[in-house]
gemmi code that builds the backbone of each chain (N, CA, C; Angstrom):
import gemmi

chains = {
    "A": [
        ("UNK", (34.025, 147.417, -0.862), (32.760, 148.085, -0.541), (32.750, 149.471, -1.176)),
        ("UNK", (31.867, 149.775, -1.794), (31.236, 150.908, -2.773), (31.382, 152.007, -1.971)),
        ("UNK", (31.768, 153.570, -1.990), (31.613, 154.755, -0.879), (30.225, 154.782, -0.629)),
        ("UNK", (29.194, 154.355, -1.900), (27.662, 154.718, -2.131), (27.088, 153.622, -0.456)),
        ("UNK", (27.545, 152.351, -0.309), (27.615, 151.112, 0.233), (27.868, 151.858, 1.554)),
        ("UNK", (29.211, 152.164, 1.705), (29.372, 152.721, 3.031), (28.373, 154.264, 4.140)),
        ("UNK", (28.159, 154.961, 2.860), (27.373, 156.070, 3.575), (25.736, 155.391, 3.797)),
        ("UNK", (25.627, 154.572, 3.051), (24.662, 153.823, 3.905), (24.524, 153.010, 5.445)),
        ("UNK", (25.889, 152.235, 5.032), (26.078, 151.687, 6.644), (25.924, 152.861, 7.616)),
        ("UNK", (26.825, 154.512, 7.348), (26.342, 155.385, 8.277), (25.515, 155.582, 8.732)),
        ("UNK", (24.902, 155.710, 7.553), (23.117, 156.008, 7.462), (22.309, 155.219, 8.943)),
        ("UNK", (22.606, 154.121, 8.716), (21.911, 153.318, 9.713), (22.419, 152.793, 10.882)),
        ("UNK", (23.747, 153.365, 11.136), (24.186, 153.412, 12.102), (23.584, 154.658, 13.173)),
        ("UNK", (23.590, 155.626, 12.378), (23.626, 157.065, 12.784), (21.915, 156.861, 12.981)),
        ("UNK", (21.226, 156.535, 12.228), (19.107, 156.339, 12.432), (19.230, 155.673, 13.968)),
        ("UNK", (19.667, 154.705, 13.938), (19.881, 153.902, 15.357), (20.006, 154.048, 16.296)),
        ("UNK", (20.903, 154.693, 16.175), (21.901, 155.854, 17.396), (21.144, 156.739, 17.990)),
        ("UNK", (20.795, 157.245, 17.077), (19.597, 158.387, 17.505), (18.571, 158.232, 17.927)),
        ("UNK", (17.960, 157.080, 17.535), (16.863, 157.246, 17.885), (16.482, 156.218, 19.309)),
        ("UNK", (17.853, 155.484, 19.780), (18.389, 155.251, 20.825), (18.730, 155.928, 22.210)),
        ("UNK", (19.381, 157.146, 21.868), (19.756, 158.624, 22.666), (17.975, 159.087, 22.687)),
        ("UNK", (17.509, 158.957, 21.990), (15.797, 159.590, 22.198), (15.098, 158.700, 22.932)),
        ("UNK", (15.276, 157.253, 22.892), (14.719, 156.736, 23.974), (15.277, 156.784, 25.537)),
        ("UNK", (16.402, 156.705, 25.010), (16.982, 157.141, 26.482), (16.349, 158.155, 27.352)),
        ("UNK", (16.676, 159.569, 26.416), (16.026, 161.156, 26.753), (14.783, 160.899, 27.839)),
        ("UNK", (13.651, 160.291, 26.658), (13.103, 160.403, 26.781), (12.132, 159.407, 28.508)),
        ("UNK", (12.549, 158.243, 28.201), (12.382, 157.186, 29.521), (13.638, 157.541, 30.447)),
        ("UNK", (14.662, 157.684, 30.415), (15.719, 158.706, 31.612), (14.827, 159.395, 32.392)),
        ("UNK", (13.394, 160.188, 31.403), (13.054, 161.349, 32.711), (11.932, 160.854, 33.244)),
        ("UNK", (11.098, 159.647, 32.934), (10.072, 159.081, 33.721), (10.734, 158.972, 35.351)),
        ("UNK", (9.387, 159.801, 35.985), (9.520, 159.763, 37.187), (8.395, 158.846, 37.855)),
        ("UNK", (8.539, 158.702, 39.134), (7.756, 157.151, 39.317), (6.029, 158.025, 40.103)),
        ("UNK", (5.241, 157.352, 39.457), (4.223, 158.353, 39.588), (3.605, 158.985, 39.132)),
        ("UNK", (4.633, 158.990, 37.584), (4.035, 160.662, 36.866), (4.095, 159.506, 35.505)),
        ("UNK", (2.584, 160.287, 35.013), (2.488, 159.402, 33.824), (3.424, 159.608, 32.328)),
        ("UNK", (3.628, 159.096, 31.664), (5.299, 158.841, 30.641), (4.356, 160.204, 29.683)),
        ("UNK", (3.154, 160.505, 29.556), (2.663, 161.155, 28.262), (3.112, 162.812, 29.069)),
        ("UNK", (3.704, 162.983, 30.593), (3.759, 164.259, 31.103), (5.248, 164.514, 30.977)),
        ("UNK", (6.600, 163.520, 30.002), (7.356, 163.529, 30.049), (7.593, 164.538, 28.592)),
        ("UNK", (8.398, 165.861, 28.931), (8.767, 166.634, 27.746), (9.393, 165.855, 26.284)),
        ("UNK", (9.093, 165.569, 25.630), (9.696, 164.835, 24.288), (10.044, 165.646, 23.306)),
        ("UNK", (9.457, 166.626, 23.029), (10.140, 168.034, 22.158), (11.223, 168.110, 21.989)),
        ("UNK", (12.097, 168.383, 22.724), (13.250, 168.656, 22.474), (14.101, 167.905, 22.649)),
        ("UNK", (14.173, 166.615, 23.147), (15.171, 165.372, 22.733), (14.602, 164.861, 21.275)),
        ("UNK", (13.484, 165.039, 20.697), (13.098, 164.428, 19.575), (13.552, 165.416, 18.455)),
        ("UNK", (13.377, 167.035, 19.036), (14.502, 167.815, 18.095), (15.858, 167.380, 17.688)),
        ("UNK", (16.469, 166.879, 18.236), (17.516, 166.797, 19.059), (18.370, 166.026, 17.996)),
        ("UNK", (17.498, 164.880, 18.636), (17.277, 163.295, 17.789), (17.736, 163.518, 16.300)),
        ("UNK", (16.382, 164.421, 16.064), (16.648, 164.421, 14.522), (17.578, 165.243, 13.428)),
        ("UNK", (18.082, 166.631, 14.550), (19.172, 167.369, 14.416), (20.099, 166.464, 14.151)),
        ("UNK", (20.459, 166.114, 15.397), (21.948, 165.002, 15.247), (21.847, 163.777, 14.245)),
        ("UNK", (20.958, 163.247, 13.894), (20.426, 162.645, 12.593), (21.360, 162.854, 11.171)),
        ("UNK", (21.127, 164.330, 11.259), (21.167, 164.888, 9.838), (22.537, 164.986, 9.904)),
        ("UNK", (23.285, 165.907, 10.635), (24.357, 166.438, 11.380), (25.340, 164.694, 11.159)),
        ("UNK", (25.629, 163.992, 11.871), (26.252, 163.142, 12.192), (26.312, 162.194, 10.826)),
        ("UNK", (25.331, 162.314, 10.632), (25.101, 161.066, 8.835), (25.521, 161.717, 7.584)),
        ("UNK", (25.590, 163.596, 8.170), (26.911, 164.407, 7.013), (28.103, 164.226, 7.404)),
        ("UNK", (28.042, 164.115, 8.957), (29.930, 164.557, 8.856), (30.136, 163.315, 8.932)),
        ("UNK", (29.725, 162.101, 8.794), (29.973, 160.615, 9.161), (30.432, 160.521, 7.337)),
        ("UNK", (29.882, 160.919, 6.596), (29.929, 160.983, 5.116), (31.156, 161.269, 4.703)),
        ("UNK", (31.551, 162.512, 5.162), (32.321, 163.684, 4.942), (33.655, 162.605, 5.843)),
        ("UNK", (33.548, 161.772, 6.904), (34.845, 161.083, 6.998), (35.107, 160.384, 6.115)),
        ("UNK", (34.159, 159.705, 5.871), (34.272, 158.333, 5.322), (34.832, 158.468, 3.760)),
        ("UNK", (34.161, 159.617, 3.294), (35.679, 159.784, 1.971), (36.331, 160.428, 2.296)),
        ("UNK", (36.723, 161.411, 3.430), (37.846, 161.044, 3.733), (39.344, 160.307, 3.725)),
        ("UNK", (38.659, 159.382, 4.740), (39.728, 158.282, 4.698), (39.408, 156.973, 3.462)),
        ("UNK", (38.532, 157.273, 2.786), (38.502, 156.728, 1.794), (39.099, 157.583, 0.350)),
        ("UNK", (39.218, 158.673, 0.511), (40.121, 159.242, -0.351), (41.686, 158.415, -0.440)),
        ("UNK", (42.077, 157.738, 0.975), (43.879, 157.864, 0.789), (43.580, 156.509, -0.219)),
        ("UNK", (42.664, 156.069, -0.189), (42.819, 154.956, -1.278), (42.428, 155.335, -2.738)),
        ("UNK", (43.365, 155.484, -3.329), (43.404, 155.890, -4.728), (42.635, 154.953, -5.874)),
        ("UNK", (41.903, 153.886, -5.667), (41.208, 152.957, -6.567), (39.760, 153.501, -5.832)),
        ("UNK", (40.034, 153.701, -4.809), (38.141, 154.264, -4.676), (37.164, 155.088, -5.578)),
        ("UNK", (35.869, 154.550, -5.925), (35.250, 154.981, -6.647), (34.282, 156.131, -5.455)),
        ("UNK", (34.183, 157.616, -5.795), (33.357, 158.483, -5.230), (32.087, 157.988, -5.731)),
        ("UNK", (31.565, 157.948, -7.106), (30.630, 158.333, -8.422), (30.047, 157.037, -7.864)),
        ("UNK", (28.892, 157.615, -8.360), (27.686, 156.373, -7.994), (27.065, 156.082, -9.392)),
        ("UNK", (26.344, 154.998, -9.584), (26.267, 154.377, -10.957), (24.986, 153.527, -10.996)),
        ("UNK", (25.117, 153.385, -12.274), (22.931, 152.553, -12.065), (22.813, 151.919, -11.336)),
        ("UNK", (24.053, 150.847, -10.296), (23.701, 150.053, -9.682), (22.959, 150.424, -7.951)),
        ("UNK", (23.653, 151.780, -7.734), (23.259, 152.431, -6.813), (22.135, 153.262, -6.786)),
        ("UNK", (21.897, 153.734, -8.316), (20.574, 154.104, -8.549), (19.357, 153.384, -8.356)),
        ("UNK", (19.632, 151.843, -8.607), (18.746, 150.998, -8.889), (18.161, 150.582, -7.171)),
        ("UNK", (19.513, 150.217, -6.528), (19.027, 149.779, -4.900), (19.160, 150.797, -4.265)),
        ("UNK", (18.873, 152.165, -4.496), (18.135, 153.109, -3.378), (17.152, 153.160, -4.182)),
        ("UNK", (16.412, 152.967, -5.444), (15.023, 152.951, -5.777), (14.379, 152.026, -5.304)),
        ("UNK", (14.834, 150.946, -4.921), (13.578, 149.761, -4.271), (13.778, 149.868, -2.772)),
        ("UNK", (15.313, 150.433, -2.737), (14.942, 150.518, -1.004), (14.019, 151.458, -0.404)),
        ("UNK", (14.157, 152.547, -1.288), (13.089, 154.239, -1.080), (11.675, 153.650, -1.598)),
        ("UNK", (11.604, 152.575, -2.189), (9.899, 152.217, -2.611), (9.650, 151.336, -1.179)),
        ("UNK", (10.016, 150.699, -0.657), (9.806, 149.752, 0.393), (9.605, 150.469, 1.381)),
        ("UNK", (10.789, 151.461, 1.880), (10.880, 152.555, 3.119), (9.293, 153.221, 2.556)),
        ("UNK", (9.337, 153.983, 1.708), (7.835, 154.445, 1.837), (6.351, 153.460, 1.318)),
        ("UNK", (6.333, 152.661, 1.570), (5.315, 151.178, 1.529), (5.681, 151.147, 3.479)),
        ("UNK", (6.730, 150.802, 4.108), (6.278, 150.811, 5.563), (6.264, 151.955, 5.992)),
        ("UNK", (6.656, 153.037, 5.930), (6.176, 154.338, 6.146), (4.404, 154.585, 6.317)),
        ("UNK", (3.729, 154.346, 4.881), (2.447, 154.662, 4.543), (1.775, 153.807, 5.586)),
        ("UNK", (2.349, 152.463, 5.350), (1.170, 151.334, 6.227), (1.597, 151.871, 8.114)),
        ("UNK", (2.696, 152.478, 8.653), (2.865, 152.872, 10.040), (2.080, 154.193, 10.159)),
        ("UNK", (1.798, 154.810, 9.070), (1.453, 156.266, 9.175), (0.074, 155.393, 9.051)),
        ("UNK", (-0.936, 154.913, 9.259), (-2.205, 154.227, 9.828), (-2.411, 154.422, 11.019)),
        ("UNK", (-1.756, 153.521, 11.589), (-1.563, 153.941, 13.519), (-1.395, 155.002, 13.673)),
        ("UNK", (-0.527, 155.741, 13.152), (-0.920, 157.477, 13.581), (-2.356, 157.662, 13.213)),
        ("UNK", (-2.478, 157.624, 12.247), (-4.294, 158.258, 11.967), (-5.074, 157.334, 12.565)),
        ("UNK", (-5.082, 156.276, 13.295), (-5.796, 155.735, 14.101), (-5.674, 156.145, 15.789)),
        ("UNK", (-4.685, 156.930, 16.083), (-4.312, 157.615, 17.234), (-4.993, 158.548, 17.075)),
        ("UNK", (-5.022, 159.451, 16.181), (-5.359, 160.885, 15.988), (-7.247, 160.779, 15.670)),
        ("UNK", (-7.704, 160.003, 15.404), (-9.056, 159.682, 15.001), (-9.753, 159.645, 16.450)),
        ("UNK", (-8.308, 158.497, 17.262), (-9.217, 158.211, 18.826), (-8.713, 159.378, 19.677)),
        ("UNK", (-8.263, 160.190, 19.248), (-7.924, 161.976, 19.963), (-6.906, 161.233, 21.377)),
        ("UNK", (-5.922, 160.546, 20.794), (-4.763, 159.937, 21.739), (-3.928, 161.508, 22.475)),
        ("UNK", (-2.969, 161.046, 23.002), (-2.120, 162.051, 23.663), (-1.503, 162.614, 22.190)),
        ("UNK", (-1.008, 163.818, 22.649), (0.230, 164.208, 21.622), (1.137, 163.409, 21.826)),
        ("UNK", (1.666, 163.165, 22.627), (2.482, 162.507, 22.919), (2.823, 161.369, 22.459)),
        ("UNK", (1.748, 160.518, 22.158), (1.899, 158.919, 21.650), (1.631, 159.455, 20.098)),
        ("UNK", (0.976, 160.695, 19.831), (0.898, 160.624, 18.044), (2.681, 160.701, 17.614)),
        ("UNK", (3.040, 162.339, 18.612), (4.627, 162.492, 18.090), (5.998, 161.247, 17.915)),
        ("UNK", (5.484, 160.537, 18.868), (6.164, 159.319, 19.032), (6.038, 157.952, 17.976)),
        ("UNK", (4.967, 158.558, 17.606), (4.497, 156.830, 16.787), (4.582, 157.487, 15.059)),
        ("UNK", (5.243, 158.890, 15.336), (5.422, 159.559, 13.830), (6.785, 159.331, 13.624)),
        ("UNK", (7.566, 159.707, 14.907), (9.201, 159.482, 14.752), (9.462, 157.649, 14.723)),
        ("UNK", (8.612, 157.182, 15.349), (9.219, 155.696, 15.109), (8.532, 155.106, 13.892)),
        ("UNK", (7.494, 155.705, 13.360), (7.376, 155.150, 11.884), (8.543, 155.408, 11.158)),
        ("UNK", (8.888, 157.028, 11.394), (10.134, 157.236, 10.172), (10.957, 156.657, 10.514)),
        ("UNK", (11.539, 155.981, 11.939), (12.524, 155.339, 11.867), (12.531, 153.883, 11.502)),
        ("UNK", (11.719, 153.512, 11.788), (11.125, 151.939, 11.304), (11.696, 151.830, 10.011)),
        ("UNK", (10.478, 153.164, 9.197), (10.967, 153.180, 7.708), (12.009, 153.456, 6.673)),
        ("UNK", (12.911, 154.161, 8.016), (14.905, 153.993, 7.229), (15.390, 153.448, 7.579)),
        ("UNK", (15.177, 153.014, 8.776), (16.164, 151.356, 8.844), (15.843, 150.081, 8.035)),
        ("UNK", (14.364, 149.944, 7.744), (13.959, 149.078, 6.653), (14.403, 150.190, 5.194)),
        ("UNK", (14.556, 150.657, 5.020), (14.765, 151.461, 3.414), (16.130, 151.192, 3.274)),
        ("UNK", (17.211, 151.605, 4.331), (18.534, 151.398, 4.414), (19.321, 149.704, 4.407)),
        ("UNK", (18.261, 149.175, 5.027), (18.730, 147.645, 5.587), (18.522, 147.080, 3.952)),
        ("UNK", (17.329, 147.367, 3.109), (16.606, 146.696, 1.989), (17.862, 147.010, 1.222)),
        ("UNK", (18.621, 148.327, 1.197), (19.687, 148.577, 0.122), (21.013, 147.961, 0.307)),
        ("UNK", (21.398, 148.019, 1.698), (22.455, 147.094, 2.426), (22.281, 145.221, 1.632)),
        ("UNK", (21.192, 145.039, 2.001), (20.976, 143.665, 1.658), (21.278, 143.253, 0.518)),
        ("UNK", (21.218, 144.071, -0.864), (21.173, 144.179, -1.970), (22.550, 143.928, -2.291)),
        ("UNK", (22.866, 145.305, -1.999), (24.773, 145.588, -1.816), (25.279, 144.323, -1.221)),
        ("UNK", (24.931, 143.520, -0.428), (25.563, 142.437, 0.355), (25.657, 141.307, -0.292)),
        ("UNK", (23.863, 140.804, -0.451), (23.923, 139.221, -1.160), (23.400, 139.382, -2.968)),
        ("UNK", (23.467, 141.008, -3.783), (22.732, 141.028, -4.982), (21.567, 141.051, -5.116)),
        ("UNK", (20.950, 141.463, -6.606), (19.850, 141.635, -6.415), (19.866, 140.948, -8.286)),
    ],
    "B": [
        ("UNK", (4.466, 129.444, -16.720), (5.371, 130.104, -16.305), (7.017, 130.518, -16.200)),
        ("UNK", (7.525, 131.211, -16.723), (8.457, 131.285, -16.506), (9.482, 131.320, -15.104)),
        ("UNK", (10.107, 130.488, -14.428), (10.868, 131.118, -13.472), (12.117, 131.926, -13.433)),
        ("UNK", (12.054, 133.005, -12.443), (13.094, 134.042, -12.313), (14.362, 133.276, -12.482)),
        ("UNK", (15.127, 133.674, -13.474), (16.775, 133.750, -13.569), (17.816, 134.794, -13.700)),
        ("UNK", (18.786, 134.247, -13.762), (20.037, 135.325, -13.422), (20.606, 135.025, -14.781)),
        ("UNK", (20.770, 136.263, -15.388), (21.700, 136.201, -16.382), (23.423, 135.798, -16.313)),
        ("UNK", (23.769, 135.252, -17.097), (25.217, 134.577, -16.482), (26.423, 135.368, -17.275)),
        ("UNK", (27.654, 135.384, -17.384), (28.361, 135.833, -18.387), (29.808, 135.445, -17.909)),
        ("UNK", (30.826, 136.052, -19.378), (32.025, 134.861, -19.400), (32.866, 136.594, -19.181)),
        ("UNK", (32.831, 137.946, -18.525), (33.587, 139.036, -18.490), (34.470, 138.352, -17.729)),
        ("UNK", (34.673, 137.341, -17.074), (36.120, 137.404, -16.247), (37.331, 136.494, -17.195)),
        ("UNK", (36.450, 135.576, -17.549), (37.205, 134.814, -19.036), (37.651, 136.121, -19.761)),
        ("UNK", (36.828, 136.573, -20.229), (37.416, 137.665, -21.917), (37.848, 138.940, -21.246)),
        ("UNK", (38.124, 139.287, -19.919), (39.387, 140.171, -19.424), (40.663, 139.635, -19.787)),
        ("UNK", (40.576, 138.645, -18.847), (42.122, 138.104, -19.253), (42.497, 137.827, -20.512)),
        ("UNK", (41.408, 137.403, -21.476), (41.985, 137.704, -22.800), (42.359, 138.393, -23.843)),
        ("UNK", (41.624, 139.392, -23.353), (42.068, 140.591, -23.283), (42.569, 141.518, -22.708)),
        ("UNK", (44.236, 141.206, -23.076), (45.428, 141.760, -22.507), (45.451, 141.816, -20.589)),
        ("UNK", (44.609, 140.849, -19.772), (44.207, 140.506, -18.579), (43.899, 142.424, -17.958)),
        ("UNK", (42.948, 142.726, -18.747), (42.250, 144.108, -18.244), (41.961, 143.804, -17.262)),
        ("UNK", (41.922, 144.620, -16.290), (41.875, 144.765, -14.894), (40.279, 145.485, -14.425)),
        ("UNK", (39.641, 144.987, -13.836), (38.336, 145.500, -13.610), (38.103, 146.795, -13.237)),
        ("UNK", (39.064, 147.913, -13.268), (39.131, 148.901, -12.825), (39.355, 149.487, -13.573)),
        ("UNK", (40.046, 148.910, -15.437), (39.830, 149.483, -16.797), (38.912, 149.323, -17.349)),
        ("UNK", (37.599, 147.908, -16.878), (36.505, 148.110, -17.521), (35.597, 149.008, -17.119)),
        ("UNK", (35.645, 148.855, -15.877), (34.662, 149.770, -15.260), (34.795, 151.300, -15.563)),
        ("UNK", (36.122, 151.914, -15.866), (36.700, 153.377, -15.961), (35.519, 153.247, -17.388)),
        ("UNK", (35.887, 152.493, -18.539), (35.942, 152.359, -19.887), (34.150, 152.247, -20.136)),
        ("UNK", (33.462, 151.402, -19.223), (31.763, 151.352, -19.237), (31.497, 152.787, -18.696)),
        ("UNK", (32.212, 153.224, -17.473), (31.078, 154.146, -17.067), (30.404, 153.898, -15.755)),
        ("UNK", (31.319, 152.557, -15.194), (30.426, 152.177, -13.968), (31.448, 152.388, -12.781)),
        ("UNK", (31.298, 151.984, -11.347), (32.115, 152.163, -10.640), (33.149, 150.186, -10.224)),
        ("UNK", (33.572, 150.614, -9.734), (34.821, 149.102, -10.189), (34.124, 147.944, -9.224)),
        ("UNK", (33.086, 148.443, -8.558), (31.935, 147.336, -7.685), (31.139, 146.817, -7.822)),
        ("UNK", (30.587, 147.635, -8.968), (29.615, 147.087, -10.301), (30.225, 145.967, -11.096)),
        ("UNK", (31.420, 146.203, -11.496), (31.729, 145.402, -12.372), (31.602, 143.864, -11.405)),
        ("UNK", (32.850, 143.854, -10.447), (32.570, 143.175, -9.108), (31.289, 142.042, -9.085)),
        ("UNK", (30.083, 142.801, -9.002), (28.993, 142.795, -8.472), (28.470, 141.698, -9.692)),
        ("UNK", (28.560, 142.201, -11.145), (28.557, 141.528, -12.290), (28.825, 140.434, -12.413)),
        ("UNK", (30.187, 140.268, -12.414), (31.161, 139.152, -12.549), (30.545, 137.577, -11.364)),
        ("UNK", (30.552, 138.673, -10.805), (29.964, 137.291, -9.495), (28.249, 137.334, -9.294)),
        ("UNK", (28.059, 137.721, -10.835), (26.306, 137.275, -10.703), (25.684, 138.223, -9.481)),
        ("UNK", (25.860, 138.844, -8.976), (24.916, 139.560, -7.932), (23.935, 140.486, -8.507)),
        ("UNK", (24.484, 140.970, -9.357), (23.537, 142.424, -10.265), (23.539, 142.017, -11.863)),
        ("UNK", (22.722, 142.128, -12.371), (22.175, 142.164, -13.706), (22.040, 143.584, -14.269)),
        ("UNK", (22.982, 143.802, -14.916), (23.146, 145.123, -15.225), (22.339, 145.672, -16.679)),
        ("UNK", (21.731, 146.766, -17.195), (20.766, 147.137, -17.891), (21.641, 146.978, -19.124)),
        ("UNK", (20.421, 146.978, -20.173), (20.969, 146.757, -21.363), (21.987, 147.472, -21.956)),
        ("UNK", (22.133, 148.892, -21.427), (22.853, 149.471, -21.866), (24.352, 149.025, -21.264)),
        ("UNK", (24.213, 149.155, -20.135), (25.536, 148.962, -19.857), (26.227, 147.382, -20.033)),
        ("UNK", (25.515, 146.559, -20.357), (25.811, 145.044, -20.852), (26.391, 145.262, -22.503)),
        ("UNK", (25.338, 146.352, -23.122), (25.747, 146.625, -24.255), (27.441, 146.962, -24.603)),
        ("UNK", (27.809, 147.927, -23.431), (28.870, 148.639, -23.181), (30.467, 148.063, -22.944)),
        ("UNK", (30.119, 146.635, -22.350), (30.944, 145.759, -21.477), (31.048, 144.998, -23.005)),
        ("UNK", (30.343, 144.229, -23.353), (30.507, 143.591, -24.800), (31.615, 144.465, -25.921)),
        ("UNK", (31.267, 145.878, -25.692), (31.642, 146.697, -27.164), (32.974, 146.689, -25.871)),
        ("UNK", (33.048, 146.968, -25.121), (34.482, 147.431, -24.555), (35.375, 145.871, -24.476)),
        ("UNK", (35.101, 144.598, -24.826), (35.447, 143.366, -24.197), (35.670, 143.045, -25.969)),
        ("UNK", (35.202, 144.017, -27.139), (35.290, 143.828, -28.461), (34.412, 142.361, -28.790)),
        ("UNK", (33.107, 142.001, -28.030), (32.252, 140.707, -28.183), (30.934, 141.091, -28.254)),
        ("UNK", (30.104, 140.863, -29.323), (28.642, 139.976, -29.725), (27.916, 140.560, -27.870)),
        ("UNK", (27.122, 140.910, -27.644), (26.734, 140.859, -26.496), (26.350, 139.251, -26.042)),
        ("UNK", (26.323, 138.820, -26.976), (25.761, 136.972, -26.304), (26.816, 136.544, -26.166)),
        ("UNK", (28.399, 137.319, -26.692), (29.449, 136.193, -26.695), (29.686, 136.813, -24.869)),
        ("UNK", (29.529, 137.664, -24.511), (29.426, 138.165, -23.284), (28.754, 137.692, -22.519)),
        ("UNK", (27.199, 137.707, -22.160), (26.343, 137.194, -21.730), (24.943, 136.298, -22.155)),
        ("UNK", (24.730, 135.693, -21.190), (23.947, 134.314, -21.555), (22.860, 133.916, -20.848)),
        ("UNK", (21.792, 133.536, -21.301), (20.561, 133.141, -20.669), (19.914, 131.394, -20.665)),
        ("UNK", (20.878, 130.777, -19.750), (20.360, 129.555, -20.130), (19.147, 129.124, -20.546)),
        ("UNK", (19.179, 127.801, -21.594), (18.165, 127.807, -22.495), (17.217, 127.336, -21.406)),
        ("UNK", (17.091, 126.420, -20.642), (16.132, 125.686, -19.477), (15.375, 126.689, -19.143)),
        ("UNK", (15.694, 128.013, -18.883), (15.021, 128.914, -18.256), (14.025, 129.802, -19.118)),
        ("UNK", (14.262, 129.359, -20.407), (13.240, 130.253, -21.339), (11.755, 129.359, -21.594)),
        ("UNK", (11.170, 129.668, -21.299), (9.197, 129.054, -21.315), (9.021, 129.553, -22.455)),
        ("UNK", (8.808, 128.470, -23.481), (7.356, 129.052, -25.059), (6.272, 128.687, -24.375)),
        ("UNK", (5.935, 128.058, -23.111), (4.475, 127.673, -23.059), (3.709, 129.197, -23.358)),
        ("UNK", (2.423, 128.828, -24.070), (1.832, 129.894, -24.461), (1.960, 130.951, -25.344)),
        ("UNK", (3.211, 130.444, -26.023), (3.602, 131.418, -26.829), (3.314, 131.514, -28.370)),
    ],
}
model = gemmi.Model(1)
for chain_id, residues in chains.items():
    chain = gemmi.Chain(chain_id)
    for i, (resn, *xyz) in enumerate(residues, 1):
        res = gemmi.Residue()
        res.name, res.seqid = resn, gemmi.SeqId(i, " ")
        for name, pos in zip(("N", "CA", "C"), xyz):
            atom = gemmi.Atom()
            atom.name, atom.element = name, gemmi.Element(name[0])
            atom.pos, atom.b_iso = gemmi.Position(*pos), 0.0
            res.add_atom(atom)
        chain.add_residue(res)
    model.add_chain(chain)
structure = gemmi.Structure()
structure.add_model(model)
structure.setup_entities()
């Protein structure tokens, strides 16, 4: 497996994760009674996406690492990796564009903030786990 | 119509015949990483002209004596 191969698996380990811990956050504080749009989301969705960035560097930063003690490992990435993060980054933003609809169909019908902020973070996540999964797949069965 | 094919090739034959190079000298020697080559060999990736170009001149072969496009798969209809 390619290092290029593996910081992807992070990649979408770490999108997952997160945005897992944000549902948690976020349904953890529904109280019974009180409607889910009066539940603070700000700052677990900060949070979210902090640890995002954060965790999918230093997850990187292990992984050659301990992929350093192996001396045949290739760091350098090459057309082939060029090639499947270009169709995976064309796909991720093709479901991106078509999820970013429902937002502007939220925002048209003057929805909560709440359901716009939410349906912005789960487009982007939709759209790197499909961008990441499309390059995984590639890396896995060829392209 | 033409249908989609995979280009095929004989790099794991003409390693070993050459001096049984190790995929980790072609790959140093193309320019690619040793997963590519990998990736090649077992048909998964179709690699650009250039670097097919590269694998031929480094394998000392014809790029066709390298790689191959079965004839079944080429359409003149319309041509």
């Amino acid at each position: 497996m390619s290092f290029t191969e593996k910081q992807q698996w992070v990649l979408l380990v770490t999108i997952l994760g997160s945005y897992a811990f944000y549902l948690q956050m976020v349904f953890g504080a529904v109280e019974p009674g009180v409607p889910i749009t009066e539940v603070s989301y700000l700052w677990p969705l900060i949070w979210a996406v902090v640890a995002t960035i954060v965790i999918a560097i230093v997850g990187s930063i292990l992984i050659g690492i301990v992929s350093g003690l192996n001396k045949d490992e290739d760091f350098e990435s090459d057309e082939r990796d060029t090639d499947f993060d270009r169709r995976g980054e064309v796909i991720g933003y093709l479901v991106f564009s078509i999820a970013m609809l429902n937002v502007l169909g939220l925002a048209i019908a003057e929805a909560d903030h709440f359901w716009i902020g939410n349906s912005i973070y789960l487009s982007a996540t939709v759209a790197s786990v499909v961008s990441t999964g499309v390059k995984l797949f590639f890396y896995r069965r060829g392209y | 119509m033409a249908k989609p094919t995979k280009v095929t090739n004989s790099i794991r034959r003409l390693r070993f015949l050459k001096d049984e190079m190790t995929q980790a000298t072609l790959a140093k020697a193309v320019g690619v990483t040793r997963q590519t080559i990998v990736a090649i060999e077992q048909g998964k990736y179709s690699p650009s002209l250039e670097v097919a170009f590269r694998i031929a001149r480094t394998l000392d072969m014809p790029l066709d004596g390298v790689f191959a496009y079965p004839d079944e798969d080429f359409s003149t209809e319309g041509a």
